[in-house]
Structures are given as structure tokens and as C-alpha cells.
N, C-alpha and C positions, 0 to 999 in steps of 0.2 A: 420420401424415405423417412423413414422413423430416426428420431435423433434422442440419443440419452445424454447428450452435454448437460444438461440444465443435474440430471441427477447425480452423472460423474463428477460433478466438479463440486457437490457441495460436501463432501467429505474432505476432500480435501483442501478443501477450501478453508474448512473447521480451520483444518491443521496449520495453514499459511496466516489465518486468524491468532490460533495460537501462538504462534511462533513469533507474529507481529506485537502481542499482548507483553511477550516476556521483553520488548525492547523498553516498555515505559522503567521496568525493573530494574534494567539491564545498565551499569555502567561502566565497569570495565573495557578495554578495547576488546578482551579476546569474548569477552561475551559477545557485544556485539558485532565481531569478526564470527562468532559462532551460527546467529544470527543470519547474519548476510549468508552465511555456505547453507544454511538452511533453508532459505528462502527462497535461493536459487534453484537448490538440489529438488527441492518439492515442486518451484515452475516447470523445472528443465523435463521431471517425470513426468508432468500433465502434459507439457507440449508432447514429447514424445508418443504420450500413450494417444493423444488427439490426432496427430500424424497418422499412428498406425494404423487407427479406427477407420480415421477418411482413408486411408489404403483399401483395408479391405472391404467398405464398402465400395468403395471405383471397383475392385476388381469384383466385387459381386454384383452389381450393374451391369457392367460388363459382359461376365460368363452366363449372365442370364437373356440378356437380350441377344449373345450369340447363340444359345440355346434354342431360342424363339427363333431366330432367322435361319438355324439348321433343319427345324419341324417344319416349317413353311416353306424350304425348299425341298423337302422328302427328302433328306440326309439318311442312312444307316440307320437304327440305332446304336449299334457300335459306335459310332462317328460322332453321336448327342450324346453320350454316357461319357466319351473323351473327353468333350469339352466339359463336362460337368466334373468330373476327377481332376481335372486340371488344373479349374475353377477353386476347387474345393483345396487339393494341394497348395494350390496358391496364398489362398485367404490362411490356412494354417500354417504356411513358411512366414505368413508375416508376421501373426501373430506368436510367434515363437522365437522369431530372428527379436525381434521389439522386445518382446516380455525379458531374454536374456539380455538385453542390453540395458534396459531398465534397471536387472539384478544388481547388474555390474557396476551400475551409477549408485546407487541406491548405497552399496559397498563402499564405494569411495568415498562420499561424501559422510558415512558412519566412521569413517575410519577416519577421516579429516577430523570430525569433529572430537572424536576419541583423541586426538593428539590434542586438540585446543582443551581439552578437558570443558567441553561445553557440557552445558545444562541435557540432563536426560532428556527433558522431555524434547529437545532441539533433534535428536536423535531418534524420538518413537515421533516426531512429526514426517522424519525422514520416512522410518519404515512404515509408518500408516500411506502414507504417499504411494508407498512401491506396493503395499498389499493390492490396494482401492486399483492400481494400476491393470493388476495381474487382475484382479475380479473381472475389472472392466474390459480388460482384452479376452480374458475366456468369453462372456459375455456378447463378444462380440462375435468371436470366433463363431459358436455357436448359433446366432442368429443367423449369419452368414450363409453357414453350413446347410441349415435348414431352408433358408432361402433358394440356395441354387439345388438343395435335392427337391424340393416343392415345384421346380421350374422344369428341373427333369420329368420326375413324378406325372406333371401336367403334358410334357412333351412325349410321352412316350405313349401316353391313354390314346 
């Protein structure tokens, strides 16, 4: 299986760079109170968006090799285009359930920092975090998608 961590993660990775950069600067508490919500808010996106990724590859694994073992027992077509809708419904509820939950983090923790009166860029580290997040699940989505209609595609010739 193909993996884009090495590419996903250096973007924002910039960002948790940046963010670490402004600590040598940084001496107030609420700065570096600013700081730590940053650092966390940009981990806590990357873990999640890393979750969501390995989700929907299991489940496109998954719907493809049920795919393959529906062709090879002479199943319907009806019956392989199901599983492949399913498949495909699946991979896109998760990347949609994640990406809004993403938003919603991304939100607080701007908004937390908007109270500390942190440093902007502490702020567009946040939101570069949640963009690269959303690129990287459509991204994904999308490979996904393609994947389990290409397994169809093959199952039905």
C-alpha cells in the first residue's frame, strides 16, 4: 500500500517547526502558554488526520478484497457493485466525520489562542495544520475511491 506520511507530515511539520522557533523568542507565560495550545492543536490534527487515513485505507483493503472474493465466487453483479457503494460510502463517511471534527478543533484552539492574545503566526500555524489536514483527507478520499472503483471495474470485465 502506498503511504503519503513522509509528504503529509512535512508541511506541517514547517508549522510545529515554526511554532517551536517562536519559543526561543518567546518569554512571557502567556506566550508560551500560547505556544504549548499550538503545538498540541497542530499534533492533535496530524494524529487525527493519520487515524482517519489508516481508516480508510483498512476499509479500502477490505472492500476490495471482499470484492475479489465476491468475483471468484460468481456473486451478482448487483451483489459486487453493493459491496463496492458501501466501500466507497464508507471511506467517504470517514473522511467527512474526521475532516469536520478537524474543523471544529482547529476552531477552538484559534479561539483559545485569540483569548491569550497569542502571536499570529501561533494561529496560522494552527490553520495551515487544518488546511494540509483537509488536502490530505480529500487526497485520500479520493485515492480510496478510485481504488475500490478500479477493483470493481476489474470484477465485473
Amino acid at each position: 500500500m502506498h503511504t503519503t506520511r513522509s509528504r503529509f507530515l512535512s508541511i506541517p511539520a514547517l508549522a510545529t517547526i515554526a511554532v517551536s522557533m517562536l519559543g526561543a523568542f518567546a518569554a512571557p507565560a502567556a506566550a508560551q502558554d500560547g505556544m504549548r495550545i499550538a503545538r498540541a492543536c497542530v499534533m492533535q490534527i496530524q494524529d487525527a488526520t493519520e487515524e482517519a487515513v489508516t481508516s480508510q485505507h483498512q476499509v479500502t483493503r477490505r472492500t476490495i478484497q471482499a470484492i475479489r472474493n465476491a468475483a471468484e465466487e460468481g456473486a451478482p453483479n448487483r451483489v459486487i457493485r453493493a459491496i463496492a457503494e458501501n466501500g466507497l460510502d464508507r471511506v467517504h463517511a470517514i473522511g467527512v466525520r474526521n475532516d469536520s471534527a478537524i474543523e471544529e478543533l482547529a476552531g477552538e484552539c484559534v479561539q483559545r489562542l485569540r483569548q491569550l492574545e497569542a502571536d499570529r503566526s501561533l494561529i496560522n500555524a494552527v490553520r495551515i495544520a487544518a488546511a494540509r489536514s483537509d488536502e490530505h483527507l480529500e487526497d485520500s478520499t479520493r485515492r480510496s475511491s478510485r481504488a475500490i472503483r478500479g477493483a470493481l471495474a476489474r470484477a465485473l470485465d
